[in-house]
mmCIF file of the N, C-alpha and C atoms, coordinates in Angstrom:
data_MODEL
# 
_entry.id   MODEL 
# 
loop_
_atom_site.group_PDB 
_atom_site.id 
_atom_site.type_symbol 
_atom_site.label_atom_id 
_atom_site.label_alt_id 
_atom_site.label_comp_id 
_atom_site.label_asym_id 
_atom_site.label_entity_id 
_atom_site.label_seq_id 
_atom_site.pdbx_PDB_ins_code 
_atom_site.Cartn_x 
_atom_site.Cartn_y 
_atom_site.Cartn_z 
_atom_site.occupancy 
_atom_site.B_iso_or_equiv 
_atom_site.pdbx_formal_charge 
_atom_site.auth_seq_id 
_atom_site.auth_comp_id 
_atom_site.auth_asym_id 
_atom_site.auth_atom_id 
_atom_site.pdbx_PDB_model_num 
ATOM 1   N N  . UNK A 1 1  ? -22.336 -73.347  -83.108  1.00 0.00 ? 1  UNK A N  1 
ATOM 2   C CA . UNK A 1 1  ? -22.430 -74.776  -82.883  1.00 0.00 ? 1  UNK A CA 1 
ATOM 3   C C  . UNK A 1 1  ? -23.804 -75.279  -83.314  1.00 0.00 ? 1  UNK A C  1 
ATOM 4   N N  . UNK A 1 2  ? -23.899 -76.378  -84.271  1.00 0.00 ? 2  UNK A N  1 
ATOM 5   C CA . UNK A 1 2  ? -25.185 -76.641  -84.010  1.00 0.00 ? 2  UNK A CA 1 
ATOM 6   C C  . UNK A 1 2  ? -25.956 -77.636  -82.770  1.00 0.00 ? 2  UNK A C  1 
ATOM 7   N N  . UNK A 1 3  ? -27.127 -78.478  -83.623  1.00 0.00 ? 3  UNK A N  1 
ATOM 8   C CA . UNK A 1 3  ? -28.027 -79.350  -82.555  1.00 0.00 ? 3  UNK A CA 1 
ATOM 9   C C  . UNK A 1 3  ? -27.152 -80.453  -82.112  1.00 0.00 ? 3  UNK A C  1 
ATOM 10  N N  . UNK A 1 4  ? -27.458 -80.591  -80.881  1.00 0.00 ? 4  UNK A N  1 
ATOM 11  C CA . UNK A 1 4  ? -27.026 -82.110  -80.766  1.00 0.00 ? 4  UNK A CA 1 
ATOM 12  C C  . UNK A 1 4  ? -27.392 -82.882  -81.182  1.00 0.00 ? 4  UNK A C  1 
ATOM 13  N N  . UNK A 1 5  ? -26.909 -83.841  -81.728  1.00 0.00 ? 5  UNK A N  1 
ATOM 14  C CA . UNK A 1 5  ? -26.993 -85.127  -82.553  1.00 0.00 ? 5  UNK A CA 1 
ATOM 15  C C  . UNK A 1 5  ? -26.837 -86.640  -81.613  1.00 0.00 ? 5  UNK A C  1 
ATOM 16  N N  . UNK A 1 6  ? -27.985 -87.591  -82.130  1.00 0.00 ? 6  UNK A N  1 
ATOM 17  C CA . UNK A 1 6  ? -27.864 -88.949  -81.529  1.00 0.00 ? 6  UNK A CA 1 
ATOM 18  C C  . UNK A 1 6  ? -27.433 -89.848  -82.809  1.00 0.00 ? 6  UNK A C  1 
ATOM 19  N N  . UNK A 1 7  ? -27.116 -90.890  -82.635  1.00 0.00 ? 7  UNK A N  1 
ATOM 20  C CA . UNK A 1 7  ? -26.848 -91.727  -83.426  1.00 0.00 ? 7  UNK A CA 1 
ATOM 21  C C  . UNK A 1 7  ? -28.568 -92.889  -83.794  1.00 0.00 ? 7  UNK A C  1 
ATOM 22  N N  . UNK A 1 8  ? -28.569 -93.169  -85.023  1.00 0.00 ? 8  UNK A N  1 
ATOM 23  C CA . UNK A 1 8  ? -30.330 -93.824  -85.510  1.00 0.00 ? 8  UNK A CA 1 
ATOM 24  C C  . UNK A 1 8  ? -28.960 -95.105  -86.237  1.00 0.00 ? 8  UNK A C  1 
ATOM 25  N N  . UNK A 1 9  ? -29.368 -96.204  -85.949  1.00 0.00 ? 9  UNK A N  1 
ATOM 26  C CA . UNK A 1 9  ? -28.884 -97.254  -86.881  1.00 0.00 ? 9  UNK A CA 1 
ATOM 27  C C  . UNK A 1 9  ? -30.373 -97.787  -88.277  1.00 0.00 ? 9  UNK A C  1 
ATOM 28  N N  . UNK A 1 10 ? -29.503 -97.871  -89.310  1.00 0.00 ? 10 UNK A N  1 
ATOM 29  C CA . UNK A 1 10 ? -30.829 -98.168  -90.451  1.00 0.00 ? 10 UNK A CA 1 
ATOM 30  C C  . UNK A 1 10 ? -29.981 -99.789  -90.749  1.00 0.00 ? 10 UNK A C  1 
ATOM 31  N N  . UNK A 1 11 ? -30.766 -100.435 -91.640  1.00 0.00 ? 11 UNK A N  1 
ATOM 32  C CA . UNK A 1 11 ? -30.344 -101.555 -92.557  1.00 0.00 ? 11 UNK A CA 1 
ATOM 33  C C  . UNK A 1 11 ? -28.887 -101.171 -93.678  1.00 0.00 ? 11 UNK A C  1 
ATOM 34  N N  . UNK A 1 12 ? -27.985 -101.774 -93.732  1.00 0.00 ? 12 UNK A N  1 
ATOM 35  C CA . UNK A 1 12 ? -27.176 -100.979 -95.037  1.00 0.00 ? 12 UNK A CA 1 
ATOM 36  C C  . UNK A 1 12 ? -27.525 -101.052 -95.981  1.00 0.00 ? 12 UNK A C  1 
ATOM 37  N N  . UNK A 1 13 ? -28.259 -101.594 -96.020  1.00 0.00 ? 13 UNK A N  1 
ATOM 38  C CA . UNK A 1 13 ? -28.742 -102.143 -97.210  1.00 0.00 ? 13 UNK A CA 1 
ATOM 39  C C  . UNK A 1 13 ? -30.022 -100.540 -97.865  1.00 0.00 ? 13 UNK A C  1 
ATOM 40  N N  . UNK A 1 14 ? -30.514 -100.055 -96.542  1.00 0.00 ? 14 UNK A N  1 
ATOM 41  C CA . UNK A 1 14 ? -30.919 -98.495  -96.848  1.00 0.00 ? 14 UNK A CA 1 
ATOM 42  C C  . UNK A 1 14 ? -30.287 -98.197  -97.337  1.00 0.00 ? 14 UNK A C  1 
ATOM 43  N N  . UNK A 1 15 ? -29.267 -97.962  -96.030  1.00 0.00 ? 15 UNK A N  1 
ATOM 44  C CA . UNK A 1 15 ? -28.020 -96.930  -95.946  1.00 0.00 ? 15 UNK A CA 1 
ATOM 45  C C  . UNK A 1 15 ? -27.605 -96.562  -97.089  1.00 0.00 ? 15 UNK A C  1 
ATOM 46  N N  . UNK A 1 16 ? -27.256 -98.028  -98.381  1.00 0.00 ? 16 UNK A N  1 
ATOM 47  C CA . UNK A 1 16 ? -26.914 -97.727  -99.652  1.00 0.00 ? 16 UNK A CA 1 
ATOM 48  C C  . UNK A 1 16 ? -27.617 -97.240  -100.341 1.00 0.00 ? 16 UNK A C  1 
ATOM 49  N N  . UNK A 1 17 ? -29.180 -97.175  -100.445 1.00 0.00 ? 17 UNK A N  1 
ATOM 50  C CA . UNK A 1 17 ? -30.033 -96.601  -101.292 1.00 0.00 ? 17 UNK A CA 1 
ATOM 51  C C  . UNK A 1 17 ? -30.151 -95.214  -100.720 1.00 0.00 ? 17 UNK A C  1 
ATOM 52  N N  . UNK A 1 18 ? -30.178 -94.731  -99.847  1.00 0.00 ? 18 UNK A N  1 
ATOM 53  C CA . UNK A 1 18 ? -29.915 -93.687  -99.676  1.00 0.00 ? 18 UNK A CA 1 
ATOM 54  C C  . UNK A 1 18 ? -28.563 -92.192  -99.871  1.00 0.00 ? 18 UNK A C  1 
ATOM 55  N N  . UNK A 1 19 ? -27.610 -93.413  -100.000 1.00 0.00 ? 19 UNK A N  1 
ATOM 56  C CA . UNK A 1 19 ? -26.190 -92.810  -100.229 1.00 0.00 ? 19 UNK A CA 1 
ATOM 57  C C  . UNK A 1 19 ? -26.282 -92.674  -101.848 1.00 0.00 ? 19 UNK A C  1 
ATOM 58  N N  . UNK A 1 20 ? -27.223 -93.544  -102.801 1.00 0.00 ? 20 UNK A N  1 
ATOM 59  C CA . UNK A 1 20 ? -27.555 -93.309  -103.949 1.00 0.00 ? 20 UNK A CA 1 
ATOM 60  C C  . UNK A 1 20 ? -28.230 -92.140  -104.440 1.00 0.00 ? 20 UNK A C  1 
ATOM 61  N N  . UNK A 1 21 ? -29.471 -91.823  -103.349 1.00 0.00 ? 21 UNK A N  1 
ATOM 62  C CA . UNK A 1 21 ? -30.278 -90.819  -103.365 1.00 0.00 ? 21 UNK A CA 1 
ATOM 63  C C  . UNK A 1 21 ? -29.349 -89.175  -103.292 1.00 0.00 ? 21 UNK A C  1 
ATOM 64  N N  . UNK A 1 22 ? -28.292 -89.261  -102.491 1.00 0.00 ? 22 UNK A N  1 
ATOM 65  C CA . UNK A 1 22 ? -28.043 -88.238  -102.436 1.00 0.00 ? 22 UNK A CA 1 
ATOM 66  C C  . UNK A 1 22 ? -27.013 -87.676  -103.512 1.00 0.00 ? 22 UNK A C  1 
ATOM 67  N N  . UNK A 1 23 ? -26.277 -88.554  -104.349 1.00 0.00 ? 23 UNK A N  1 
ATOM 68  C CA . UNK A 1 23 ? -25.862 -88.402  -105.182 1.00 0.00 ? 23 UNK A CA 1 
ATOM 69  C C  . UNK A 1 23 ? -26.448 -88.450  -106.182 1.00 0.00 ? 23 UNK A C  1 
ATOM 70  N N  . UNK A 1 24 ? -27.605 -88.881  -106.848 1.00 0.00 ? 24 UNK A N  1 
ATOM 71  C CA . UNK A 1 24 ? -28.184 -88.468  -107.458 1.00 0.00 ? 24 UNK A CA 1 
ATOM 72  C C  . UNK A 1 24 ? -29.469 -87.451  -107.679 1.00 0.00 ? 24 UNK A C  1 
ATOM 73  N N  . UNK A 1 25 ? -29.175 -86.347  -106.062 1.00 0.00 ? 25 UNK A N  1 
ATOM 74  C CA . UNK A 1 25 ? -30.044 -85.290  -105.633 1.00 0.00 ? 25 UNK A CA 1 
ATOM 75  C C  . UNK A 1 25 ? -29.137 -84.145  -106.583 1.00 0.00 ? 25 UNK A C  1 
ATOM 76  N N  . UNK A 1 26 ? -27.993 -84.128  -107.280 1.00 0.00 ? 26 UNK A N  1 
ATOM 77  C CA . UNK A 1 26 ? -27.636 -83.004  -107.749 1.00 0.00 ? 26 UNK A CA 1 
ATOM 78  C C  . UNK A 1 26 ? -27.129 -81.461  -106.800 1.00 0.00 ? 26 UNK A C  1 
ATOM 79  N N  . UNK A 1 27 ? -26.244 -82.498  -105.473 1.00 0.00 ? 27 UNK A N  1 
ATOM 80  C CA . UNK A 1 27 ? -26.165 -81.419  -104.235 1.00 0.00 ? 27 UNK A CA 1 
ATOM 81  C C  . UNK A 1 27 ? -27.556 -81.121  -103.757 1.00 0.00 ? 27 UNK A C  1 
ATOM 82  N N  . UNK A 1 28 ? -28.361 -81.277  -104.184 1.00 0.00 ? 28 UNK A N  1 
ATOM 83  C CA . UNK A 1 28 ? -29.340 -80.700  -102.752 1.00 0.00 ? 28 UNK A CA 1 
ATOM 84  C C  . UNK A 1 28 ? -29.080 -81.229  -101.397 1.00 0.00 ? 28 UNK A C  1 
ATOM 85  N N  . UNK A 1 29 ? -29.052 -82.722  -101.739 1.00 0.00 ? 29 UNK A N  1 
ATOM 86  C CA . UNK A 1 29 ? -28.132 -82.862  -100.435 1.00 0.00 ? 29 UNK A CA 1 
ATOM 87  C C  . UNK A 1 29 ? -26.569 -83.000  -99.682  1.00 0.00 ? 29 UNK A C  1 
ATOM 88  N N  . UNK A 1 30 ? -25.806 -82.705  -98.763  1.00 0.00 ? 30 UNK A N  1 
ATOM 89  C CA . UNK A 1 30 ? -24.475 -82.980  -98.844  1.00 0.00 ? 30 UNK A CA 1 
ATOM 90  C C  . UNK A 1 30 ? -24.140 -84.309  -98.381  1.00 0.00 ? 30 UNK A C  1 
ATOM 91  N N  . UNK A 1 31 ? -25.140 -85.003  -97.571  1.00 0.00 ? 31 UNK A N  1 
ATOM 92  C CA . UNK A 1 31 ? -24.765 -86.710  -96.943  1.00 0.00 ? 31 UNK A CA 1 
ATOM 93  C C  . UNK A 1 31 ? -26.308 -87.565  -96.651  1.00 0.00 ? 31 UNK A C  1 
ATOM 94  N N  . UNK A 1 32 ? -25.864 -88.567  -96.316  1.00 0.00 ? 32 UNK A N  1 
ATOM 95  C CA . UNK A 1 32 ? -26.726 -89.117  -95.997  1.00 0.00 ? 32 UNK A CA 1 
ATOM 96  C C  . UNK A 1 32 ? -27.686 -88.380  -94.575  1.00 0.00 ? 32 UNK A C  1 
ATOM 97  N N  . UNK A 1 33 ? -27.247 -88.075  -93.778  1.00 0.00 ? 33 UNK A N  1 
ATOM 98  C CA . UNK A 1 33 ? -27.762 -87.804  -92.401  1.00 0.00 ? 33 UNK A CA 1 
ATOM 99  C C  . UNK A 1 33 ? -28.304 -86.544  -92.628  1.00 0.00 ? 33 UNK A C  1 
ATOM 100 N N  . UNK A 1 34 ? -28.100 -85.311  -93.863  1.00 0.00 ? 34 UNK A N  1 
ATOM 101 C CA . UNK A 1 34 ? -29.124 -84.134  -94.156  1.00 0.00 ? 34 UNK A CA 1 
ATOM 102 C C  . UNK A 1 34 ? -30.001 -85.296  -95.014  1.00 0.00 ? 34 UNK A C  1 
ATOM 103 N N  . UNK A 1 35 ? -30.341 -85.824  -95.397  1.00 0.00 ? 35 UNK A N  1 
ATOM 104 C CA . UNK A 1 35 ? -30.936 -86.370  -96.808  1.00 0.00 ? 35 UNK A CA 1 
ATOM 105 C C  . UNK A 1 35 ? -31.905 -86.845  -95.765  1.00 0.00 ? 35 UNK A C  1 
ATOM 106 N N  . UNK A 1 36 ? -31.247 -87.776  -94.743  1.00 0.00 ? 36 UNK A N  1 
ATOM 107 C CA . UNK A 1 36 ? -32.494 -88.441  -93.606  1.00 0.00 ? 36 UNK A CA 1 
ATOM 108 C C  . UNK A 1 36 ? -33.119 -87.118  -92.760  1.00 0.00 ? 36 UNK A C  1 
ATOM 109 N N  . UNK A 1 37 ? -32.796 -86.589  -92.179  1.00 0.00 ? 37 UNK A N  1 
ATOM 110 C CA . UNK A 1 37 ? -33.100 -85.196  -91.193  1.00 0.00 ? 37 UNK A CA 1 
ATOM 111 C C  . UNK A 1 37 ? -34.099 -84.938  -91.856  1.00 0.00 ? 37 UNK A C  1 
ATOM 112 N N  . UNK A 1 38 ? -33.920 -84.387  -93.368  1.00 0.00 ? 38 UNK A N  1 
ATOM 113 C CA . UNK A 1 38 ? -34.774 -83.749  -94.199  1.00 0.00 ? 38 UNK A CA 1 
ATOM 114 C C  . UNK A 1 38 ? -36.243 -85.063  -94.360  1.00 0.00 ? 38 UNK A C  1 
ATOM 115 N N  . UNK A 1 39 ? -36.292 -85.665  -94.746  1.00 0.00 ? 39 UNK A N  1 
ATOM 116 C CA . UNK A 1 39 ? -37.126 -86.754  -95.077  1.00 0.00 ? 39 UNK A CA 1 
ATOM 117 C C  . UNK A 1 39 ? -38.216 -86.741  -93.789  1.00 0.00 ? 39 UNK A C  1 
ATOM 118 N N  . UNK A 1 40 ? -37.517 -87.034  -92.370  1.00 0.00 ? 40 UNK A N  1 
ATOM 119 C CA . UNK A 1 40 ? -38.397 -87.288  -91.131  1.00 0.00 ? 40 UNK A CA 1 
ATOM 120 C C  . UNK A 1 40 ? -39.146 -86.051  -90.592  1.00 0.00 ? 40 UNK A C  1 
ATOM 121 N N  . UNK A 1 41 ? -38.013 -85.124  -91.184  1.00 0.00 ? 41 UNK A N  1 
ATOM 122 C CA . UNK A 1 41 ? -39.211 -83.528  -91.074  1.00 0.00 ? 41 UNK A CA 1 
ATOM 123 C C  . UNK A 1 41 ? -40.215 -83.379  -91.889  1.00 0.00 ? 41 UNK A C  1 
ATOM 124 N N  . UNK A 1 42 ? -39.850 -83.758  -92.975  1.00 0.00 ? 42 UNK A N  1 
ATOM 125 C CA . UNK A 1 42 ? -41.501 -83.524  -93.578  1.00 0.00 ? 42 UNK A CA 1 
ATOM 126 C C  . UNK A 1 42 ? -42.498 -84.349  -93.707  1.00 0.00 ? 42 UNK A C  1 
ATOM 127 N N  . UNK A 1 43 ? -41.837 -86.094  -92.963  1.00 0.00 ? 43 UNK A N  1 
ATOM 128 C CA . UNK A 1 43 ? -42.628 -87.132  -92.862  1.00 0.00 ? 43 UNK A CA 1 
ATOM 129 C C  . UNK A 1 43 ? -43.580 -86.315  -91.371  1.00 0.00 ? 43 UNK A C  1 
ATOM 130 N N  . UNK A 1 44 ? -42.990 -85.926  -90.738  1.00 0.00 ? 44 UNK A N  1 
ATOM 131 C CA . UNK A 1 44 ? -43.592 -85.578  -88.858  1.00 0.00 ? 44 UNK A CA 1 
ATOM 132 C C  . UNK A 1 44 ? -43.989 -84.166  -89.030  1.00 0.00 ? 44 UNK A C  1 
ATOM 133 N N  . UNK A 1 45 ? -43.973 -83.373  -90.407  1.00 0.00 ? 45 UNK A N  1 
ATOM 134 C CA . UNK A 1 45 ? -44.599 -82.041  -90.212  1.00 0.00 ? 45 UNK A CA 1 
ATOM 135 C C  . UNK A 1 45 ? -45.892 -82.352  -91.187  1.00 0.00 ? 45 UNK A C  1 
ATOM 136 N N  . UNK A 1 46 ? -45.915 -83.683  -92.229  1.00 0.00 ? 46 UNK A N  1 
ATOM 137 C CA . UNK A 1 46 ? -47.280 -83.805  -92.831  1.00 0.00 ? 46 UNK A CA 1 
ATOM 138 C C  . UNK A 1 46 ? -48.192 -84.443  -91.705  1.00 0.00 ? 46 UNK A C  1 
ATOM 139 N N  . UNK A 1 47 ? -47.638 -85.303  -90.946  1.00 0.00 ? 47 UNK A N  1 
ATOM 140 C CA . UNK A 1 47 ? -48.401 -85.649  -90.091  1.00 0.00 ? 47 UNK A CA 1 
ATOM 141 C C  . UNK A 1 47 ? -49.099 -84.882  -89.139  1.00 0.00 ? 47 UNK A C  1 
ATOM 142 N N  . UNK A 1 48 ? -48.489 -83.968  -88.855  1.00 0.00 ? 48 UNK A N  1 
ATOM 143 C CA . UNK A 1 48 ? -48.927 -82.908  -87.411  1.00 0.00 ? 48 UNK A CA 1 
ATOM 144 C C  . UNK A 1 48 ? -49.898 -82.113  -88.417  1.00 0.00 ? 48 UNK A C  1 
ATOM 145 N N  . UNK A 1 49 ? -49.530 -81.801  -89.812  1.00 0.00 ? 49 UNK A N  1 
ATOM 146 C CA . UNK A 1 49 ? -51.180 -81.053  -90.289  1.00 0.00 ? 49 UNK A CA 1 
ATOM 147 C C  . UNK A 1 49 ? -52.176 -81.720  -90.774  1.00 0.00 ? 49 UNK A C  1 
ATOM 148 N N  . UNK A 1 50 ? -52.080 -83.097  -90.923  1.00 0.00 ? 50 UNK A N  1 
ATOM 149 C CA . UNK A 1 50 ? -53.260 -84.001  -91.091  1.00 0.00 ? 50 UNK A CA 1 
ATOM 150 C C  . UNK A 1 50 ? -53.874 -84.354  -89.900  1.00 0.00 ? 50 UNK A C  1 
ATOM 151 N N  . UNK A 1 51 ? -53.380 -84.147  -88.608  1.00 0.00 ? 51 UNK A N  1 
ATOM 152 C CA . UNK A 1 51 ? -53.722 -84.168  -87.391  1.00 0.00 ? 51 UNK A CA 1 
ATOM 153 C C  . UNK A 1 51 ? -55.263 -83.458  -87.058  1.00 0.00 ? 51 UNK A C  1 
ATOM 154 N N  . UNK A 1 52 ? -56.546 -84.853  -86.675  1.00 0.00 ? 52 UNK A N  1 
ATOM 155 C CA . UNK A 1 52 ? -57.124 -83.418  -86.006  1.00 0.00 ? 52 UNK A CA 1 
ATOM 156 C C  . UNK A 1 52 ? -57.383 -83.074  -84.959  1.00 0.00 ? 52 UNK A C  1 
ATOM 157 N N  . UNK A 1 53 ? -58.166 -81.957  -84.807  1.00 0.00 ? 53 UNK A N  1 
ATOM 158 C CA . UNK A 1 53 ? -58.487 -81.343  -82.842  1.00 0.00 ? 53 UNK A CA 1 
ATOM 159 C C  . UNK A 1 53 ? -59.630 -82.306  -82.411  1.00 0.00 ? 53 UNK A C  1 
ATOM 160 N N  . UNK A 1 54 ? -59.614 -82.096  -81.185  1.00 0.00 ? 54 UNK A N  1 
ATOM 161 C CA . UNK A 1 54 ? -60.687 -83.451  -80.827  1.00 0.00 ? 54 UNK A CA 1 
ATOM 162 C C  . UNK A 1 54 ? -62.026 -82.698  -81.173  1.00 0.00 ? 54 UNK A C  1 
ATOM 163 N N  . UNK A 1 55 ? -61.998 -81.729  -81.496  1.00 0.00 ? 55 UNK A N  1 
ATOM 164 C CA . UNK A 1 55 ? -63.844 -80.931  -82.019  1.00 0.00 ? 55 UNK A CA 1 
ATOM 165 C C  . UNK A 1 55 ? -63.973 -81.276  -83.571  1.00 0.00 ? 55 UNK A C  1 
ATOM 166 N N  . UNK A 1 56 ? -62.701 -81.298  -83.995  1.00 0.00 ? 56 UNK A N  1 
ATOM 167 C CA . UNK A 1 56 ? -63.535 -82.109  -85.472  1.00 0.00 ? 56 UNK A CA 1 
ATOM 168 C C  . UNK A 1 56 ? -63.433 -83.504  -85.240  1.00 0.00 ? 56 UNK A C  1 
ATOM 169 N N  . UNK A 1 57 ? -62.873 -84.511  -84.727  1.00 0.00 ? 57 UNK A N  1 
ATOM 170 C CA . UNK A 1 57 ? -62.749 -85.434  -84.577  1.00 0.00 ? 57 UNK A CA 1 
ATOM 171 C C  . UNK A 1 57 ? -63.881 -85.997  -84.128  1.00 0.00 ? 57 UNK A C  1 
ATOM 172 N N  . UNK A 1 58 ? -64.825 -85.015  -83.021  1.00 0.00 ? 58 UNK A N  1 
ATOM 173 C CA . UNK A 1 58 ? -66.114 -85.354  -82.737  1.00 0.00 ? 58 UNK A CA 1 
ATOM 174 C C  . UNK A 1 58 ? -66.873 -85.177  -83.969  1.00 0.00 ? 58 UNK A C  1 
ATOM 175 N N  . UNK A 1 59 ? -66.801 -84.249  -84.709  1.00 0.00 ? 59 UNK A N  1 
ATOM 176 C CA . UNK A 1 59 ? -67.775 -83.881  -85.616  1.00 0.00 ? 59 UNK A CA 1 
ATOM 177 C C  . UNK A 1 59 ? -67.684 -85.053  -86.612  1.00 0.00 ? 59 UNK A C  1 
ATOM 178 N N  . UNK A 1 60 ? -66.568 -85.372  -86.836  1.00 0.00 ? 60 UNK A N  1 
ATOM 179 C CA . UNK A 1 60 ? -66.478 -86.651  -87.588  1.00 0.00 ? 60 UNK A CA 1 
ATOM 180 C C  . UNK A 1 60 ? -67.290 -87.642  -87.230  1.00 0.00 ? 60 UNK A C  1 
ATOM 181 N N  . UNK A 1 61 ? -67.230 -87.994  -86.306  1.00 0.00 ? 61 UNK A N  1 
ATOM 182 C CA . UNK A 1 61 ? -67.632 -89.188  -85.528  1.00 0.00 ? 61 UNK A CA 1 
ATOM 183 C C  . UNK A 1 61 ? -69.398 -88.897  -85.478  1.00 0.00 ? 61 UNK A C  1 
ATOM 184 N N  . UNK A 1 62 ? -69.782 -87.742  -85.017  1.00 0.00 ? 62 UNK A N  1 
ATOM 185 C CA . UNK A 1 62 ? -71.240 -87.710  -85.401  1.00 0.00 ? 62 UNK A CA 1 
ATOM 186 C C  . UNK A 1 62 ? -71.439 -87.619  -86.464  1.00 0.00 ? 62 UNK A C  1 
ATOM 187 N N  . UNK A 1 63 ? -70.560 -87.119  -87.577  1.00 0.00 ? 63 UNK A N  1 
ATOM 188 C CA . UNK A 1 63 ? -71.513 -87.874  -89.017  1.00 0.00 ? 63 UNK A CA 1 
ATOM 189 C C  . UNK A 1 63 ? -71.499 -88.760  -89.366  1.00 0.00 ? 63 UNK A C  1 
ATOM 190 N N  . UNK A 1 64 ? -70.519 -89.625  -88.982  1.00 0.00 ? 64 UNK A N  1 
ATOM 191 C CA . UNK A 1 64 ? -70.408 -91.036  -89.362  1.00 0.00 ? 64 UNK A CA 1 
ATOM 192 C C  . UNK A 1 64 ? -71.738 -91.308  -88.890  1.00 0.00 ? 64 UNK A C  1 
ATOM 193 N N  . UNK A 1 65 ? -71.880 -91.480  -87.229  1.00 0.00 ? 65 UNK A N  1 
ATOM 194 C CA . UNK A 1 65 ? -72.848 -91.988  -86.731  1.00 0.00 ? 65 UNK A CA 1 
ATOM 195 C C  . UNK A 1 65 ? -74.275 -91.639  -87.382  1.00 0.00 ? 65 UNK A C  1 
ATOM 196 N N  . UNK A 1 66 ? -74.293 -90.524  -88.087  1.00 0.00 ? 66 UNK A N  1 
ATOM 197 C CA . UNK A 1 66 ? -75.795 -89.812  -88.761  1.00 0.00 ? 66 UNK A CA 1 
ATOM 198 C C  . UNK A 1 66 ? -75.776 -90.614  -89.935  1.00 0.00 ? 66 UNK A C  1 
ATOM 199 N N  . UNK A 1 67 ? -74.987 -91.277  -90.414  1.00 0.00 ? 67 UNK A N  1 
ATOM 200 C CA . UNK A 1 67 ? -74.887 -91.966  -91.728  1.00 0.00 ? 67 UNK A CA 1 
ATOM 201 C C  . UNK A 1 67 ? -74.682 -93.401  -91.784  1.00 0.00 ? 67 UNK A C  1 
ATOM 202 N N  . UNK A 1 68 ? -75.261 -94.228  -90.206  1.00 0.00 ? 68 UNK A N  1 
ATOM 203 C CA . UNK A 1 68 ? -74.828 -95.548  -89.488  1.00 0.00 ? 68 UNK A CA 1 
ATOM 204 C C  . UNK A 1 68 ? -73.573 -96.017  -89.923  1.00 0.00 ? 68 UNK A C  1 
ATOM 205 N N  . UNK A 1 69 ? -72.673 -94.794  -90.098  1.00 0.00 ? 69 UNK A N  1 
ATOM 206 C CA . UNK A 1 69 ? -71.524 -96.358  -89.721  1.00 0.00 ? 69 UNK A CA 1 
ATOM 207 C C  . UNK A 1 69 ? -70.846 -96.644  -88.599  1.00 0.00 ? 69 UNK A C  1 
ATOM 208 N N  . UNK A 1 70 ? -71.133 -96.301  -87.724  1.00 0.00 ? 70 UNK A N  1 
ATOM 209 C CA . UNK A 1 70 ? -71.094 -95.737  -86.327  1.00 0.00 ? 70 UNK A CA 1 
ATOM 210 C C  . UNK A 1 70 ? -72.062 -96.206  -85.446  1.00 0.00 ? 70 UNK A C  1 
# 
């Protein structure tokens, strides 16, 4: 069985550009809803590694401040 699934409403007006996308993915994708799945994972997994720890985040912040813009 797989994950449970919720329902996301988009614009159709996506919906159609996306139903474009996947037919013109050459099967990589099989529907719209892998085509989206896929997209928000690698939108929320670039984000989590551009993410930083609050010790560089300080370090940031004191060079700014060493360089007044801060």
């Amino acid at each position: 069985m797989g994950e449970e699934k919720v329902a996301v409403y988009i614009p159709k007006k996506l919906y159609e550009r996306i139903e474009k996308a996947v037919k013109e993915s050459g099967g990589e994708f099989k529907n719209v809803e892998e085509y989206v799945a896929f997209v928000l994972e690698e939108v929320l997994k670039e984000e989590e590694e551009t993410a930083f720890t609050p010790e560089e985040e300080e370090e940031i912040k004191r060079r700014l401040r060493a360089l007044g813009y801060l």
